[in-house]
N, C-alpha and C positions, 0 to 999 in steps of 0.2 A: 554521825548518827549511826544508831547499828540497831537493827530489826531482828535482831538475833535469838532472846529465848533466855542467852544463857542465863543461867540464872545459878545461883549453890544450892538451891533447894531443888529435891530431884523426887519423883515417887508422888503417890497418887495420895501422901499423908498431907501436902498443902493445901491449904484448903483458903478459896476465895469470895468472899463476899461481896455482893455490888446490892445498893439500895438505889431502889427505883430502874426503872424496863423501858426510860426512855430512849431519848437519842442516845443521850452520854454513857447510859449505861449498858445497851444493850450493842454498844459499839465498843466498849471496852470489855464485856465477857465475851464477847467474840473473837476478839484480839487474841486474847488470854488464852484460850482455847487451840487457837491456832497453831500457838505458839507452843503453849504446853500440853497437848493432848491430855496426858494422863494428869494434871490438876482436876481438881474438884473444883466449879464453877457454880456459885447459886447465886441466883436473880432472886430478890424479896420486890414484886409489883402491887402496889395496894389498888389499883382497879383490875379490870379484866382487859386490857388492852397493853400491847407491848408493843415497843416500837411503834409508837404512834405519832399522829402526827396531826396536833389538834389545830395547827394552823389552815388546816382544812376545813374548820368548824362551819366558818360564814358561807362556804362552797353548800352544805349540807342544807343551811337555811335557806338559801338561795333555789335549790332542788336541782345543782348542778351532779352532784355526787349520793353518795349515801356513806351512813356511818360506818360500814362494814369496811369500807376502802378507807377508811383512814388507818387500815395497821400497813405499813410497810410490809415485814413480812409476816405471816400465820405465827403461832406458837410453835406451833410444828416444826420449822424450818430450824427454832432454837434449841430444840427437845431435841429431836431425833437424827438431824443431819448434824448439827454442833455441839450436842452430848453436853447442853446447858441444862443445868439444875432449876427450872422456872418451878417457880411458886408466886404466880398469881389471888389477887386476890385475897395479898399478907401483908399485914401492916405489922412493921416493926415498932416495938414498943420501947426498948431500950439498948442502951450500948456501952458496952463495957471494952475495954482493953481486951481482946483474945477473943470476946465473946458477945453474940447478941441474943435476943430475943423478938420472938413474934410470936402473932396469933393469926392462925390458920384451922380453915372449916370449924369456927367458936374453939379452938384450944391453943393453949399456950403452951412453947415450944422453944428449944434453945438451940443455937449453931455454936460451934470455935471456930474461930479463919486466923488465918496468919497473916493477909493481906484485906485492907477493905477500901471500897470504892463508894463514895457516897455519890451518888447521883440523885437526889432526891426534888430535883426540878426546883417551880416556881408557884404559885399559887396565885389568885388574885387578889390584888389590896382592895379591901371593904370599907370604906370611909362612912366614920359614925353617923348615918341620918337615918332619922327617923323612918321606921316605917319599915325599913329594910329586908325587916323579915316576913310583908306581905307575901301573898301570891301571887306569881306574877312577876317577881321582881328576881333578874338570873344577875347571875355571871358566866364569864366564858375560861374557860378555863381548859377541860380534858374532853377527850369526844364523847364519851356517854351525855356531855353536856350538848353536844349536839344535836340530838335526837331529842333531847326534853325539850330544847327550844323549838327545833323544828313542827314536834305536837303543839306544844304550847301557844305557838302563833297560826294557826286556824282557827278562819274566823276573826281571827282579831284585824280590825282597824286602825287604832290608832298606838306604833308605838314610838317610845322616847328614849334614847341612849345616852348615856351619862359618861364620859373621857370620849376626845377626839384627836387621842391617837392610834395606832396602827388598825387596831383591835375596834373602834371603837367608826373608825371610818369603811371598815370592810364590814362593819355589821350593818352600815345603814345604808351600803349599795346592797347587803343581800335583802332587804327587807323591802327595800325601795324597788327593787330589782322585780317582787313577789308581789306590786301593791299597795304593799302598804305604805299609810300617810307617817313620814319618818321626822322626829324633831333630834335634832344631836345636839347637846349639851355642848361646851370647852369650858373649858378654863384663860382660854388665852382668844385675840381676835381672831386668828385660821386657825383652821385645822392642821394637824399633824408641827405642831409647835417647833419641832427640832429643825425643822426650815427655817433661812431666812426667811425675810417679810416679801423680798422680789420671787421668788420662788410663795410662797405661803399664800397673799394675793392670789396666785393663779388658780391653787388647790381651792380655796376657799368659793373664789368664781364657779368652778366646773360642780363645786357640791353643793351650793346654793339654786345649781340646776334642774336638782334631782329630789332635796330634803331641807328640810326648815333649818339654815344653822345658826346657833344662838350662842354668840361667843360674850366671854365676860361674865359669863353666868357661872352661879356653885348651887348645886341642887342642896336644897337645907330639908328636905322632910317629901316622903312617898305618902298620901294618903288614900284611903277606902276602907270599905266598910268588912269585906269577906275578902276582897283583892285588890291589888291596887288599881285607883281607879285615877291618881291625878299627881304632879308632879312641881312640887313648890322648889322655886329659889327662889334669890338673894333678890329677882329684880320680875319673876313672872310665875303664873301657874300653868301649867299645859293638862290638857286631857289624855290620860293611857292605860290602854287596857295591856300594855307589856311592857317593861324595862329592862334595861339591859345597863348594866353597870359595868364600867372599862375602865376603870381607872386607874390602871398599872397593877403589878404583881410587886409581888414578894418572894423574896431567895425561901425555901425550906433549911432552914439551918437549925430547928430545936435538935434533932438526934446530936448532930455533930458539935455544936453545945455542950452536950451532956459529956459528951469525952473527951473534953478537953482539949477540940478545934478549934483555931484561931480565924476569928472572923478579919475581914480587909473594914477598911471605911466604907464601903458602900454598903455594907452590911451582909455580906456575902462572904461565901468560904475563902478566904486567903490561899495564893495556889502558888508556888511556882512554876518556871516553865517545863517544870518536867512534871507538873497537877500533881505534884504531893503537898500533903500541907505540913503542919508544925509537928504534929503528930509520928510514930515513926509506925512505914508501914499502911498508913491513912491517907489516901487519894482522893481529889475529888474533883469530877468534870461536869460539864452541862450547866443549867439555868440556876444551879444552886454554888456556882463558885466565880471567881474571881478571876481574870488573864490579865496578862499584858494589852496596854496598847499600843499597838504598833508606831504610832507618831510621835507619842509624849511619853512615853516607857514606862507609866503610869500604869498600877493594877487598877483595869474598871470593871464593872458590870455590867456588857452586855447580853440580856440571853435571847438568842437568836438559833435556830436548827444547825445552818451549817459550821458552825464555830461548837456548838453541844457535840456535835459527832466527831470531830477533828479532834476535842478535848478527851475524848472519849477513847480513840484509838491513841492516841501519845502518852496517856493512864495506862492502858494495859499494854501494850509496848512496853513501859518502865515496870507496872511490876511483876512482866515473864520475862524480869531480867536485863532487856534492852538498854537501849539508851537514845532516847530523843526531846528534840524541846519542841515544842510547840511559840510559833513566834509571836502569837497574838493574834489581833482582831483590828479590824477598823470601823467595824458599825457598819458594815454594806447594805442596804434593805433596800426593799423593793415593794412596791405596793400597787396596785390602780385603784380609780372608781369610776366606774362606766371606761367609756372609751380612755379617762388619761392615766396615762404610766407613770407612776411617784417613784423616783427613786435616790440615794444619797451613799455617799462614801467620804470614809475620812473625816472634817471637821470642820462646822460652820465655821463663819466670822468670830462670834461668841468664844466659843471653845479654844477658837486656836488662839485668841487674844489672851486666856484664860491661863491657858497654857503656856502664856511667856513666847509666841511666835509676836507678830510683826505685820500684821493681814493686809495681804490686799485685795480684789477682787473683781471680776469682769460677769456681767448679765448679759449674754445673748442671745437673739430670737433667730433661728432659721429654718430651713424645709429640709427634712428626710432624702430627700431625691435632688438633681439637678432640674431645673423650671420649666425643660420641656418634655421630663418624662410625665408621662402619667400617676397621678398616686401620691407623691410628696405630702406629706403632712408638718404642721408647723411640732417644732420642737426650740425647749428654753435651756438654758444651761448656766450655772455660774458657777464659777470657778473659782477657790481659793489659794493663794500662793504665799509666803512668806517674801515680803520686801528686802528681807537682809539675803538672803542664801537663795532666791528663785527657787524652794522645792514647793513644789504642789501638793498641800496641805488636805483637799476637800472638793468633791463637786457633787453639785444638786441638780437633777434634771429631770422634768415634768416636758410630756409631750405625748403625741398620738402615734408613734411610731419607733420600733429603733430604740428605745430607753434601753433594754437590759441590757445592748451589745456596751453600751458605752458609757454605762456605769460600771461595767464590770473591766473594760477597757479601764479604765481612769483608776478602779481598786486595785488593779496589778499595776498602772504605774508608781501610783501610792506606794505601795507595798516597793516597789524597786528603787525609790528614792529620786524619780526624775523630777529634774525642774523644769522649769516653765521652758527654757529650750531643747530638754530630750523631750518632752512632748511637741514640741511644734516640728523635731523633726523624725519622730514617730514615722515612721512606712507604712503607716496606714492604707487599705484599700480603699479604692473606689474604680465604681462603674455607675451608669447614668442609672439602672433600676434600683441601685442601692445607697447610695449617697454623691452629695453636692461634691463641685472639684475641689474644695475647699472642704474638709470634712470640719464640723462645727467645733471639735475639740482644738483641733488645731488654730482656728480661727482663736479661740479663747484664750489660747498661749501664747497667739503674736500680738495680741491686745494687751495680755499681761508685760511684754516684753521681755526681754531677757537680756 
């Protein structure tokens, strides 16, 4: 790996283009910069927010934050401290070999690069029902969206969210959180579907707490008269004065289309591990491209923050000359709602069968603490291993305490290849305020055996 610069192109005549001011992208014209001072860096952002970070959106509705914190850092910081070429508020229209096009403050206008970087995120998937285009009825998508929903739902009582995954269970604790009477749609019987069912059960338990969940359902039609007032599917009607529709995104790939970028099967930018695509010269990181995965060497899709930013620095690293891979992804997330912590790495049961592994599997239930400290909260965990080779495929774990440390414990073993015995004899800490003498992962790896 070399972080280096060098590059044969020298002089302030190179010229670098990056589409979209997200993570991906405003982590790789910073790279760029870094590296090559005197390059020409220009950002094309089609909202007024850069470096954002719309997974703060349900924080917003909730009335934990406001939309103004959702940029990471000001314009400013990219302007005038790192001598980036930002144009907000410019959508790009087309793209040619050498050359693009946008329209900024109503005119139309043209760049040449010699390098480009599409970053052009993800969007949200719209599924044909009726109604759709009442009032009333959102998506979550960028943070300006945040703010329109946050007005939008004053006053309002009753509303009804449509996908219960990540997006769609963080919108009905913020709403639930505010008041209001919340119904959540799925598609499947629990929530956040990519759990197993012993894991999924328990999500499902903790949100039936809080919001009406109605699994097995497909919303077929939004109806009212001036806005939407009511919410048909396959099997019930609900009453709503708000919706909120979650039902996954979509890569942004028309530009990179047009020039003859090569999409993967997931329908997303094809990359490899150095985010170039087929193209020569044509990079692409963030929510709109394609990685490795790290367990099945498989390019997938997923768009997640910290793997957008990572993709993002390992792009512009390569094209100020460097040289580095980027080794992929494992799908690490993290989520709560009210008090429980959802978290996952690696690969269900499902997948890793999918994948040609060999699955086996242990479900445990234990307490954060040892039994006579004060405090201890219950936590679950299941672990997944491969039966031939002992490596530790995947772990799922919901509880009231303690989840990040040890899901993200379990995404580095992941990531370093242990089996079911480097984890059981992991050096894990413990102390009686912080965990059992038996720390819970370990327990799951002498159950797995080895």
């Amino acid at each position: 790996m070399a972080e280096t610069g060098d590059s044969g192109d020298s002089g302030s005549s190179v010229r670098v283009a990056v589409i979209g001011g997200g993570a991906g992208g405003m982590s790789a014209a910073s790279r760029v910069k870094a590296l090559k001072p005197e390059w020409d860096v220009s950002v094309f952002e089609a909202t007024n927010f850069v470096s954002h970070a719309p997974c703060g959106i349900p924080y917003v509705v909730e009335e934990l934050t406001d939309t103004s914190k959702l940029m990471y850092y000001p314009p400013s910081v990219f302007i005038e401290k790192r001598g980036i070429d930002l144009h907000m508020n410019t959508k790009v229209t087309k793209l040619e070999k050498g050359r693009l096009r946008y329209i900024e403050n109503g005119n139309e206008r043209e760049m040449e690069w010699d390098y480009l970087l599409i970053a052009s995120g993800a969007s949200p998937r719209v599924p044909p029902i009726d109604g759709i285009e009442l009032k009333g009825v959102y998506t979550v998508d960028l943070p300006p969206d945040a703010e329109m929903i946050h007005k939008a739902a004053k006053g309002v009582e009753e509303v009804v969210i449509i996908g219960a995954g990540y997006i769609g269970v963080e919108m009905a604790e913020a709403f639930a959180a505010t008041g209001k009477k919340v119904t959540l749609i799925g598609k499947y019987d629990y929530p956040l579907p990519r759990f197993d069912r012993e894991i999924g059960e328990v999500i499902k338990s903790e949100v039936e707490k809080r919001v009406s969940y109605r699994g097995g359902e497909l919303a077929q039609a939004f109806e009212g008269k001036d806005r939407v007032e009511r919410v048909i599917t396959d099997k019930n009607e609900y009453k709503a004065d708000l919706v909120i529709v979650a039902t996954g995104v979509k890569p942004n790939v028309e530009l990179a289309e047009e020039l003859g970028v090569k999409l993967g099967k997931t329908g997303a930018i094809e990359t490899d591990s150095r985010m170039r695509t087929n193209v020569e010269n044509v990079f692409a990181a963030g929510d709109c491209a394609e990685c490795r995965h790290m367990l099945t060497g498989e390019n997938v899709w997923i768009p997640l923050a910290p793997g957008a930013n990572k993709m993002g620095y390992v792009a512009g690293i390569n094209i100020a000359g460097g040289d580095i891979e980027f080794p992929g992804v494992l799908g690490t997330q993290i989520t709560k709602f009210f008090e429980l912590e959802i978290a996952g790495t690696g690969l269900n049961e499902k997948q890793a069968r999918e994948a040609g592994f060999e699955p086996k599997s242990t479900f445990i239930k234990a307490k954060t603490k040892v039994h006579y400290y004060p405090g201890g909260k219950e936590i679950m965990i299941k672990v997944v291993a491969d039966s031939k080779t002992k490596r530790v495929l995947g772990a799922q774990i919901v509880g009231y305490d303690a989840v990040l440390a040890r899901v993200n414990t379990m995404a580095a073993a992941i990531q370093a290849g242990f089996t079911t015995k480097d984890l059981f004899f992991a050096d894990l800490a413990y102390a009686p305020p912080f965990a059992p003498t038996w720390e819970p992962l370990i327990v799951a790896a002498r159950i797995l055996k080895f």
